[in-house]
C-alpha positions as CSV (number, residue, x, y, z in Angstrom):
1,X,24.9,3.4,-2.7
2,X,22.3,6.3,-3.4
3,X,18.6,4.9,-4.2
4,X,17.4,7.6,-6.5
5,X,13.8,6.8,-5.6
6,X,12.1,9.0,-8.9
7,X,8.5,9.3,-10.1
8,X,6.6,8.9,-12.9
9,X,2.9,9.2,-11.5
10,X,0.4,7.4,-14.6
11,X,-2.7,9.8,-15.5
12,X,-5.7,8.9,-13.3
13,X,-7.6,5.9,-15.4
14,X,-10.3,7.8,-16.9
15,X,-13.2,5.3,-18.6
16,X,-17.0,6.1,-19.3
17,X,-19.6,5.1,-17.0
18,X,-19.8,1.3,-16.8
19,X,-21.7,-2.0,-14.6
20,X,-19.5,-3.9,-12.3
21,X,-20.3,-7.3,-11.7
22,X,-20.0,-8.0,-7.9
23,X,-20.3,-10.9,-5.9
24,X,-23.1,-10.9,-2.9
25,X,-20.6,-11.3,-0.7
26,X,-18.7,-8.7,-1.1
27,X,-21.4,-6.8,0.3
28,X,-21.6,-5.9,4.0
29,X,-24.7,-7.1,5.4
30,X,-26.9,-4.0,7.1
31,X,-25.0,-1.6,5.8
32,X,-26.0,1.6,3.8
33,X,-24.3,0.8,0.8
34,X,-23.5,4.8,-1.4
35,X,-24.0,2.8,-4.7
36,X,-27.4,1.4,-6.3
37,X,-27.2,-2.2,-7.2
38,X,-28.4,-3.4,-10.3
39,X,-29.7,-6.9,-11.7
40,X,-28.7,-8.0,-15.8
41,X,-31.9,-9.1,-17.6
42,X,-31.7,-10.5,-20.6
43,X,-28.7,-8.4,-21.4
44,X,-30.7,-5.3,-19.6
45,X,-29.2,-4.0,-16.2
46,X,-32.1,-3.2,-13.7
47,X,-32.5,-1.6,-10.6
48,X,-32.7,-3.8,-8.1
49,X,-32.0,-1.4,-5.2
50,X,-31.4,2.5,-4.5
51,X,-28.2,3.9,-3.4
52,X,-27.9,4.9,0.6
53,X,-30.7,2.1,1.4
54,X,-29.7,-1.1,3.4
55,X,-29.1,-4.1,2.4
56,X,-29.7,-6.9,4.5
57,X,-30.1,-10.7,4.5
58,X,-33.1,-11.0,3.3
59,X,-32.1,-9.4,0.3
60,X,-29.0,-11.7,-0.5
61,X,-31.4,-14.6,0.5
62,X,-33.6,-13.4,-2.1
63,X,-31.2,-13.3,-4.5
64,X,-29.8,-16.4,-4.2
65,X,-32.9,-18.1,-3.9
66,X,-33.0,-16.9,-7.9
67,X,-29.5,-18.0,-8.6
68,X,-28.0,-14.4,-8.4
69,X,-25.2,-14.5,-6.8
70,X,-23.6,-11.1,-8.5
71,X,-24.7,-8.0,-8.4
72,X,-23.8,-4.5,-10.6
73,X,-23.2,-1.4,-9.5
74,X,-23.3,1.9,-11.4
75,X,-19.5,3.7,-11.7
76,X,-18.8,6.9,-13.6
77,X,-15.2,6.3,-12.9
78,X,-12.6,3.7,-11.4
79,X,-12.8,5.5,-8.3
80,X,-16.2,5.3,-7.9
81,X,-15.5,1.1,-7.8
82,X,-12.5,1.7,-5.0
83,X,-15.2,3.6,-3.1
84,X,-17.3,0.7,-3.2
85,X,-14.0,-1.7,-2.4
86,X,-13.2,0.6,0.6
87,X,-16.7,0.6,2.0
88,X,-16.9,-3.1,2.0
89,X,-13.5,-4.0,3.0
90,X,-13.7,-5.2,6.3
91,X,-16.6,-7.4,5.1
92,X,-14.3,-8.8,2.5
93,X,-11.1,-9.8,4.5
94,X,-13.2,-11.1,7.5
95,X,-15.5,-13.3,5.0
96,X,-14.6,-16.8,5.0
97,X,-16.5,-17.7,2.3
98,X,-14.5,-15.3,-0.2
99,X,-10.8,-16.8,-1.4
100,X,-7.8,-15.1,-0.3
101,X,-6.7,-14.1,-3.5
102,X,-9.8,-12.1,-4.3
103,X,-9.4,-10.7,-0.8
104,X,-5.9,-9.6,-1.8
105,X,-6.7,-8.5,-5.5
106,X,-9.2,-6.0,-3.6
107,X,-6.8,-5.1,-0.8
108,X,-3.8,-4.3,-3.0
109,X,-6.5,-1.7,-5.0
110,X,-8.2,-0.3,-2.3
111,X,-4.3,0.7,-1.1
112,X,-3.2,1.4,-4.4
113,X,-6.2,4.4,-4.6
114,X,-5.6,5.5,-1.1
115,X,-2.0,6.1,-1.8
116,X,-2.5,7.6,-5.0
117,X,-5.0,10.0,-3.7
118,X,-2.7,10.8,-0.6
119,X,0.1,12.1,-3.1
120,X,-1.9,13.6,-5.7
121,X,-3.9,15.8,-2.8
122,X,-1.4,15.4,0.7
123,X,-3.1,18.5,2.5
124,X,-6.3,16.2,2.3
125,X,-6.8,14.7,5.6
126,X,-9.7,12.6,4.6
127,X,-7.1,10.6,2.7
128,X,-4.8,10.0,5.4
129,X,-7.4,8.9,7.7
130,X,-8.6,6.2,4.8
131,X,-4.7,5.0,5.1
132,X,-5.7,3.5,8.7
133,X,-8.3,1.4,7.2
134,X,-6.6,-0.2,4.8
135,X,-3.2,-0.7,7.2
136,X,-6.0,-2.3,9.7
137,X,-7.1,-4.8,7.0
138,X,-3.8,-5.8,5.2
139,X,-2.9,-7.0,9.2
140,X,-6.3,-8.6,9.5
141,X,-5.7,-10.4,6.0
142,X,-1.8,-10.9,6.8
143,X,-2.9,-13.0,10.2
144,X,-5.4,-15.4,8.4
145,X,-2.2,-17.2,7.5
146,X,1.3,-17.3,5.1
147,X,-1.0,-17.7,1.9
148,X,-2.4,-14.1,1.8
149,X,1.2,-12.8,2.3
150,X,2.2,-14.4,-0.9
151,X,-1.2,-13.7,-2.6
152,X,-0.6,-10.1,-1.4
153,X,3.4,-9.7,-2.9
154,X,2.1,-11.5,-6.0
155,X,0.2,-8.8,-7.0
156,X,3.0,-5.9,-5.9
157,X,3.4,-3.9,-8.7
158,X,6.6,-4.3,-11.2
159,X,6.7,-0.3,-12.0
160,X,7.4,2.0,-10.2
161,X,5.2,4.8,-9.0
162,X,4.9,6.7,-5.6
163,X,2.4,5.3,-4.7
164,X,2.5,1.7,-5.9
165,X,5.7,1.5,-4.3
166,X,4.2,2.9,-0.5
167,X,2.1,0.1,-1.0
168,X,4.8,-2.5,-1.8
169,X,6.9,-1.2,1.4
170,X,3.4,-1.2,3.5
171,X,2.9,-4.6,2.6
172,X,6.5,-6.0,3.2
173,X,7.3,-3.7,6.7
174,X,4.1,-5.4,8.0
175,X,5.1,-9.1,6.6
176,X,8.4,-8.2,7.9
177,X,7.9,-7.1,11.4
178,X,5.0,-10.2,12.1
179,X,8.0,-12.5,11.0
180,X,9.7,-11.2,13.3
181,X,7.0,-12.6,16.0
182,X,5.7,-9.4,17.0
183,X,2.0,-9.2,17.4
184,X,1.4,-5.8,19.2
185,X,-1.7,-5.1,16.8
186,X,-1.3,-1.4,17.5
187,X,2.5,-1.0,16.5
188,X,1.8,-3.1,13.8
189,X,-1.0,-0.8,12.4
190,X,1.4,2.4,13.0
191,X,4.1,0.8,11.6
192,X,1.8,0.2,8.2
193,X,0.7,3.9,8.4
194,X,4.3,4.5,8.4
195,X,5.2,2.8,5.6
196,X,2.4,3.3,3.3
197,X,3.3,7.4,4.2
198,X,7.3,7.3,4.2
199,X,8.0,9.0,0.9
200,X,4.7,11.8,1.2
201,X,7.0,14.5,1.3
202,X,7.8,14.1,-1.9
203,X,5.0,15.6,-2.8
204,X,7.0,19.1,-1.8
205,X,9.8,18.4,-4.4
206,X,10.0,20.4,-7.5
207,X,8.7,17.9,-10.1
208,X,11.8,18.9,-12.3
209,X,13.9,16.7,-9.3
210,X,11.5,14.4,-8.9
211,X,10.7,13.3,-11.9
212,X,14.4,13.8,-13.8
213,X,14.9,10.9,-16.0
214,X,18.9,10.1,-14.7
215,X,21.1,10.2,-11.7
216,X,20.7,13.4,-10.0
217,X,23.4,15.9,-9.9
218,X,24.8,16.9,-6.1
219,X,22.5,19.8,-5.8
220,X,19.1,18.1,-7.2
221,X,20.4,15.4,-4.4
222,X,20.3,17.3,-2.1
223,X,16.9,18.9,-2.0
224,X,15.5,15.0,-3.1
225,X,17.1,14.0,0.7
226,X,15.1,16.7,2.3
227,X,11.8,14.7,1.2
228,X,11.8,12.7,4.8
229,X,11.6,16.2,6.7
230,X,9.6,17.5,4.6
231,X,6.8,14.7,5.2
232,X,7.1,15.0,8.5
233,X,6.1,18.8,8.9
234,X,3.2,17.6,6.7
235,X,2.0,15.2,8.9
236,X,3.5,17.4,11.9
237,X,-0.6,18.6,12.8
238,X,-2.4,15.8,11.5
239,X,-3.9,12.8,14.1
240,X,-1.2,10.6,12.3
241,X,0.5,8.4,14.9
242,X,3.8,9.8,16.3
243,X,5.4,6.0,15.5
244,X,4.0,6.8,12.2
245,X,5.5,10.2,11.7
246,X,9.1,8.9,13.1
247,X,9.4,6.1,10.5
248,X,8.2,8.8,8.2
249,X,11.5,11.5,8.7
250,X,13.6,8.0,9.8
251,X,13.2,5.7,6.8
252,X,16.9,6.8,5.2
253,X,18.6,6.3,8.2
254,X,21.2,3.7,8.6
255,X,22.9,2.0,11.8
256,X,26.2,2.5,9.9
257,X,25.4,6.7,10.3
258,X,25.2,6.7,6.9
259,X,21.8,7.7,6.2
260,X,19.4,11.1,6.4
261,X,18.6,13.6,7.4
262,X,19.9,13.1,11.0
263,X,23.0,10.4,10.7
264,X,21.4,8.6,13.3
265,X,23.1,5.3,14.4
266,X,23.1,2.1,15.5
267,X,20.3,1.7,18.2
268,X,19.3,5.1,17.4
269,X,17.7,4.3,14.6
270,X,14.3,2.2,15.9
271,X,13.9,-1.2,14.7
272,X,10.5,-0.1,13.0
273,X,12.2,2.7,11.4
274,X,15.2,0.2,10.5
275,X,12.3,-2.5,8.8
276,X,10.9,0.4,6.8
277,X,14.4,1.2,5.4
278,X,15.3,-1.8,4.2
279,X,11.9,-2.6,2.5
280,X,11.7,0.7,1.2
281,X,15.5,0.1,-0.3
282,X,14.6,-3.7,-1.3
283,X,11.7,-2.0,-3.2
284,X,13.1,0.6,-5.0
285,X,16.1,-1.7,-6.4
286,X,13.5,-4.1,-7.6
287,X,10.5,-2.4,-9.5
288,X,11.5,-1.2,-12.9
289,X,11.9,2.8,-13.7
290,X,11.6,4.7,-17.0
291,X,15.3,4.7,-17.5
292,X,16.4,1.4,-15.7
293,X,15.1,-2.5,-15.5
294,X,14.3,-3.7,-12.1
295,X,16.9,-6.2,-10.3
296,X,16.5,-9.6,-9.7
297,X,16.0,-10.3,-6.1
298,X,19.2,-11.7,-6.1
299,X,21.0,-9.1,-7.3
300,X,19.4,-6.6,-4.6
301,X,20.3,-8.6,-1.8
302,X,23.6,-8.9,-2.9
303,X,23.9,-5.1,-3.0
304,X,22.2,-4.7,0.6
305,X,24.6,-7.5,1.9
306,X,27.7,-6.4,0.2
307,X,28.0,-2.7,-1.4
308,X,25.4,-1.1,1.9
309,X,27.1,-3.6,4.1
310,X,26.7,-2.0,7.8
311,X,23.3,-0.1,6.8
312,X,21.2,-2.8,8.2
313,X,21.0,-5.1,10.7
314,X,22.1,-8.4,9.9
315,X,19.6,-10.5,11.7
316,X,17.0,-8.1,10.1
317,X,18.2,-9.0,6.5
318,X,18.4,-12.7,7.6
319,X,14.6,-12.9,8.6
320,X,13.8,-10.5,5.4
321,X,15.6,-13.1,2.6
322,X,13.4,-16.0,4.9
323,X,10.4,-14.4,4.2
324,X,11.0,-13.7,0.5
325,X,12.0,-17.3,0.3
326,X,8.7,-18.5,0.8
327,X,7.7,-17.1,-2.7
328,X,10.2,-17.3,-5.7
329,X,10.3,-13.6,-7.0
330,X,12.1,-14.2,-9.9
């Protein structure tokens, strides 16, 4: 079965300069925080401290010694706000004190910009780079236990987009693989890289392919399965992880020999390469497109099991459906 993986990439949310509340501690302690933070008044916001100054304990102590315990800061856009998110985002997943579903909510956004900002710009290298932070802290979230897994797929977007669905397969690879019982922390962060990167050569494919609302005809086909190669040569120079970059030109491939662009097969094809596949496939036949509703779970699995019987690894699917099982995805 082809997965016509298409995209239809939503305008950048534009909005007018506007206060977000934050919570103190979502704040890193003694760091240099790029935003000025403001207090509400009487229904005033006032500066309570300059951007690019620190912020230390005795300033949270101060503020909740008044019974503030949020904060505003000043954004001209929504990507001034992930800036702020990113900045503080080891803070956020390693503070007990904050719940594990705001610690997702900000994770899954954080990602969600990254990505977006890696496709819409993919000869930026800054962006890449940001990719590694926010692989390091999904991990760091995933570990603190099988409630921020499900707090993190609860949030996995519905639609698809590019980007929103390299997040979806970042997110399950990583589940996927620690399920698995593997807790090399260094695999597991390329293997994340990996997946949040696997479809960036799409960004080379004429947006008339990419973007075609319908099945693609046998020659728009073939230049959509020369996306994997693509990405590759694009992270060919970069300091991207050479795990990373395999899972990256591998993530069609199939044990049967069925996949692209090489027809590896069987043991070939590397079991990180193999868990990127079959999220990225699970994915795909789940999120709803312009031109077609989303399947159940149900429905998917019977098409992995059944009609791409041989793709995958058995044992792989087992311990997939088990960890899917712990949430009903309906």
């Amino acid at each position: 079965m082809a997965l016509h993986t298409q995209v239809f990439e939503p305008p950048e949310k534009s909005s007018s300069p506007f206060y977000q509340p934050i919570e103190l501690d979502f704040i890193a302690l003694d760091s240099i925080c790029d935003h000025s933070l403001y207090l509400k008044l009487n229904g005033k916001y006032v500066l309570y401290r300059g951007a690019h100054t620190p912020f230390n304990s005795q300033d949270r102590d101060r503020l909740l010694q008044t019974k503030n315990k949020i904060i505003y800061i000043y954004c001209e856009t929504e990507r001034d706000l992930r800036h702020f998110y990113e900045q503080n985002l080891s803070n956020i997943i390693e503070n007990k004190e904050i719940p594990v579903k705001k610690k997702a909510e900000v994770l899954y956004q954080c990602a969600k910009g990254i990505a977006h900002d890696i496709f819409e710009n993919p000869e930026n290298k800054e962006s890449i780079g940001r990719s590694k932070i926010v692989v390091e802290n999904t991990i760091r979230l995933l570990s603190q236990g099988t409630d921020a897994f499900l707090q993190i797929i609860s949030l996995s977007s519905h639609d698809y987009y590019t980007y929103t669905h390299c997040v979806n397969v970042m997110a399950f690879s990583v589940g996927l693989l620690s399920s698995l019982g593997i807790k090399d922390q260094a695999l597991l962060n390329e293997v994340g890289i990996g997946a949040l990167l696997h479809d960036i050569g799409k960004a080379k494919v004429p947006h008339h392919v990419l973007n075609k609302p319908g099945p693609l005809n046998a020659e728009e086909w073939a230049v959509m399965k020369q996306h994997p190669a693509l990405g590759f040569e694009m992270l060919f120079e970069t300091p991207t992880p050479e795990r990373s970059k395999s899972i990256v030109v591998q993530h069609h491939e199939k044990i049967s020999g069925s996949g692209y662009p090489s027809g590896l097969k069987g043991e070939s094809v590397p079991l990180i390469s193999q868990v990127v596949s079959i999220c990225d496939a699970y994915d795909a036949m789940t999120t709803t497109r312009v031109y077609k509703q989303g399947m159940s779970p149900f429905k998917a699995f019977g098409i992995i099991t059944q009609e791409m019987k041989g793709a995958f690894d058995p044992n792989l699917i087992s311990h997939f459906i088990k960890m899917l099982n712990l949430k009903d995805r309906k």
